[in-house]
C-alpha angles and dihedrals in degrees: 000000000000114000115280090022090122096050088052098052091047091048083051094050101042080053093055098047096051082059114041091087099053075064085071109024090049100064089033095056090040082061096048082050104050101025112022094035091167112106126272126240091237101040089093088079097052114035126025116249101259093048084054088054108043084055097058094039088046127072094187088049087058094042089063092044091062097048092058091038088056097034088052091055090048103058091041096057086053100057089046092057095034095244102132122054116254091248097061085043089054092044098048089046093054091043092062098029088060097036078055084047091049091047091048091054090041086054090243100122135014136254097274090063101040085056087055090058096047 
């Protein structure tokens, strides 16, 4: 094995296993959105009560949700099977980690998924 093979295994490995959730949690919070539409229990950790209503009273609200929801799963699909280069994962991960970062400050959402973000 070349030098730093290993490492690179284990990193790929790490990266595949930090996604292969969002595989499952994507599609399944798409359908809470779209179908469901009423709040989680446990959605009081993670979004601020006002942020949980205006998605279930607003179509477009649900309609975004969605997107990122389905991008999310997409791109972490794509990671999982080594279909996107490591650069446009990392991309698509900052993009939302700091978008997560922006709505926590904005009092949008609550510490557990600003962590997320950061």
């Amino acid at each position: 094995m070349a030098p730093g093979g290993s490492r690179r295994t284990a990193r790929s490995t790490l990266i595949k296993l930090l996604n292969y959730h969002w595989v499952l949690l994507g599609p399944a919070n798409i359908f809470k959105v779209s179908y469901v539409n009423k709040p989680s229990p446990a959605a009081k950790f993670v979004v601020v009560p006002p942020a949980e209503t205006c998605q279930a009273d607003c179509k477009i609200a649900r309609m975004w949700a969605c997107l990122f929801w389905g991008l999310q799963t997409l791109v972490a699909a794509a990671i999982v099977q080594n279909k996107i280069s490591d650069e446009a994962a990392a991309a698509a991960k900052l993009y939302v980690g700091v978008a997560l970062v922006v709505a926590f400050a904005s009092d949008v959402v609550r510490e557990p998924v600003a962590c997320a973000g950061g």
